[in-house]
C-alpha positions, 0 to 999 in steps of 0.5 A: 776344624779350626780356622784362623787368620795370622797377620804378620808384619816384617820389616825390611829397610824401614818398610812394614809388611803386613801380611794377613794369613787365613788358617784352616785345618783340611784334614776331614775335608774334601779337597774341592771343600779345601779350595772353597774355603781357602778361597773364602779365607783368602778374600776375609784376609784381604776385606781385614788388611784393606780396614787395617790399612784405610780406615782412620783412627777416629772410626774406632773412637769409642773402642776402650784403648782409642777412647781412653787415649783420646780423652787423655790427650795422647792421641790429638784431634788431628790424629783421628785421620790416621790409619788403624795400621799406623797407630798399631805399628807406631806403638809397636815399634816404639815398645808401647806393646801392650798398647798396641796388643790391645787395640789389635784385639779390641778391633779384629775381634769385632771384625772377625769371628775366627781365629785371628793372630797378628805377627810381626817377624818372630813376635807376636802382636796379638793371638786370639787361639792356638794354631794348629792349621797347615793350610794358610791363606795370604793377604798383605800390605806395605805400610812405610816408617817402621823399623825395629829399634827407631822412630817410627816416621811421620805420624805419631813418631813424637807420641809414643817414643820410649826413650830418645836422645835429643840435642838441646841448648841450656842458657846459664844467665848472669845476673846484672849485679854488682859493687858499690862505688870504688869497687875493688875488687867485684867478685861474682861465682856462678856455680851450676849443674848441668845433667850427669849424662851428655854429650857436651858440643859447644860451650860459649860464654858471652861477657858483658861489664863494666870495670877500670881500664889502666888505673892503678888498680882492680881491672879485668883480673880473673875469669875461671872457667872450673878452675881454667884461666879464660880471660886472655882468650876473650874475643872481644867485640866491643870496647868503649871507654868513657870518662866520668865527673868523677875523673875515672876512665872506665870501660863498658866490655862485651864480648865471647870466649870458647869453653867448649873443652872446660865446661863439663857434665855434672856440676861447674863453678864459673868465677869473675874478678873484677874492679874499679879504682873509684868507680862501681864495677858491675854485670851488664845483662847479655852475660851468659853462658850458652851449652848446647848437648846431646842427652837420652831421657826415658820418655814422660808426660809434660807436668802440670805442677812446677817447683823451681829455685832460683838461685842468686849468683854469689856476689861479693862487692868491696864497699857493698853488693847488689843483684838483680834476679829474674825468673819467668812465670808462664802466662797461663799458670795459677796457683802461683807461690814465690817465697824469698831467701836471703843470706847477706853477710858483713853487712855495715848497719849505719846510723845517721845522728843516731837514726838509724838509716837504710843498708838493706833494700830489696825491690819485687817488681817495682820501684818501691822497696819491697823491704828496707831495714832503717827509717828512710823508705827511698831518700836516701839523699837526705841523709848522703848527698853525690860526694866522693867519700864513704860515709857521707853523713852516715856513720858505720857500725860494726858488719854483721850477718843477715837472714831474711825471709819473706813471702813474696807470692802477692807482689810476683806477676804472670811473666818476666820478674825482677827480685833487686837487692841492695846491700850498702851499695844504692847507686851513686850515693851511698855504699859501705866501707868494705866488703859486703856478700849475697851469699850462695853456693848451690852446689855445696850449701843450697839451703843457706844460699840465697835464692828464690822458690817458686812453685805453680801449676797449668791446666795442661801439660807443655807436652804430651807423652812422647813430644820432646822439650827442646831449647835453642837460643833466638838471637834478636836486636842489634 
């Protein structure tokens, strides 16, 4: 004669049914017998749902699939407060079935001796035997939160989700780059990708620069968004013009444009004409675009090790070029490695009565040039005093195109870092003759774009299975 227990779990509106049955085959029995151990099986039945549904998860800590899960990390020390009936429903209802199966398993066979079976609806969560039995006796309980297909609410929802679609924001900077004096005009082409499979909700692009006003030439010329002309439709909420010795009237701008409708999934080329008549036009920090879309991703651990290229904007400045990049290293990562590609194009080499003096400077982190290719390390006004020419004393050879590549892992910081590069263009007292590039397209030609590599790792992961990365934008100051 077989005896067995069946719990069955529906679910209705988001609440779990859970229902203990005690099977048991009468067929040789005397029906007073039947009623004695249907009664027995029926108060086995409600002793097995009241442990299900009270005791925490931490009274089963040394079970294998508990165990195991606690010194991995899935399961938080806060967590051991929650019930067995949580933890088995949570993992159910989010496709973590095997999970799930097991530690029914592992616990109610130490429970029980009998048959045993946990069912929710038409499925089977765990089945020890073979039912044949006609007779059931019924135990159940309400546990709230789970509903087929969705998260399960409250407790360990974020831990075991399979896959899910959260609504994030990504921030495409600017860098403050770029032209030498009389820059006529800067150009500056941001291209970047966003992810293949979102839904895009808003797409804001904040313009932050400095360039001429109502001089004869190379004002605000062209802002393209994919190819669309956005520069009319810029609200602009400041506008300050200044004049310098040098007798230019120039204008420091900040302001926004909607980009909703022109930025798209996949890959996006933002493109910036801009200039001066005599004055240098460049990038002031704050020049960013902000996306913020919806996306589905199959569920995975948070890494531990990290590879990321920072790519320079390409920047192309009449009478020379300069960037400033920056890149975040975690405050706790180790194992940090940083190396340098550069990719400058029509760079004039100058020469100072036959000296040949400084066009090229890259600074890491500090004040003091990390690397400069002539013989002067930083006074440059020995050679080019504040006049208003091109040359100063320097004389100009023919443009040529530059590599360069360095490691620059001992100079970079746990932190916020700053890689500057300088071509013919250093402040107010040197620059070139014509254009010069920091050349990089990401999108079509990554590997001869200028850019920086870095990789490092962190002893743990900044989220566990099932917990979600989210980015939102924190406005601060004034």
């Amino acid at each position: 004669m077989a005896k067995g227990i069946i719990f069955t779990t529906d679910i209705l509106i988001g609440i779990g049914l859970l229902v203990v049955f005690i099977l048991a085959s009468f067929i040789s029995k005397p029906e007073t017998s039947q009623e004695i151990s249907f009664q027995t099986n029926s108060i086995e039945a409600r002793d097995i749902i009241n442990v299900l549904s009270t005791l925490k998860v931490s009274s089963f800590s040394q079970t294998p699939t508990i165990k195991s899960l606690i010194e991995n990390g899935t399961i938080k020390k806060d967590e051991l407060n929650k019930t067995i009936l949580d933890l088995i429903g949570s993992f159910w209802y989010s496709g973590n079935k095997t999970i799930a199966s097991n530690i029914t398993k592992e616990i109610l066979e130490n429970i029980t001796k009998k048959c045993f079976s946990l069912q929710t609806e038409n499925e089977t969560i765990y089945s020890s035997c073979n039912f044949t039995s006609k007779t059931i006796s019924v135990a159940y309980a309400l546990a709230s939160g789970y509903e087929i297909g969705k998260p399960v609410s409250g407790y360990v929802a974020r831990a075991w989700l399979t896959k899910y679609r959260k609504n994030t924001t990504q921030i495409i900077p600017f860098y403050p780059e770029g032209s030498g004096w009389t820059g006529n005009p800067l150009e500056v082409t941001k291209s970047f990708s966003l992810p293949s499979n979102i839904t895009i909700y808003n797409a804001t692009l904040f313009v932050s620069l400095h360039f001429g006003t109502s001089k004869s030439q190379a004002e605000f010329q062209q802002l393209l968004v994919n190819g669309n002309q956005k520069k009319n439709n810029v609200v602009w909420l400041y506008l300050q013009e200044a004049s310098g010795w040098y007798g230019e009237v120039t204008t420091a701008a900040y302001g926004y444009v909607d980009v909703t409708n022109d930025i798209q999934p996949g890959n996006n080329t933002i493109y910036l004409k801009i200039g001066t008549p005599n004055y240098h036009s460049h990038l002031h920090p704050g020049f960013r675009l902000i996306v913020v879309y919806s996306l589905t991703q199959e569920m995975q651990a948070g890494s531990q090790t990290f590879k990321k290229r920072y790519y320079f904007d390409n920047v192309k400045g009449n009478t020379g070029a300069w960037s400033m990049l920056s890149f975040y290293i975690p405050e706790n990562a180790k194992n940090i490695s940083a190396k340098l590609h550069l990719n400058l194009k029509k760079v004039e080499d100058s020469t100072f009565y036959g000296i040949n003096t400084t066009d090229i400077k890259i600074y890491v982190n500090s004040e003091d040039p990390f690397y400069y290719d002539g013989v002067n390390k930083g006074n440059d006004e020995y050679y080019c005093y504040r006049l208003k020419n091109y040359y100063c004393y320097r004389s100009l050879s023919s443009a040529r195109d530059v590599i360069l590549d360095f490691d620059i892992t001992n100079k970079v910081i746990n932190g916020t870092n700053v890689v500057s590069v300088y071509v013919n263009s250093y402040g107010d007292i040197h620059w070139g003759d014509k254009e010069a590039i920091i050349y990089s397209d990401p999108l079509n030609d990554p590997e001869n774009s200028s850019y920086v590599d870095v990789s490092y790792e962190i002893d743990k992961p900044l989220f566990l299975y099932g917990e979600i990365d989210l980015t939102k934008e924190k406005m601060f100051g004034g």
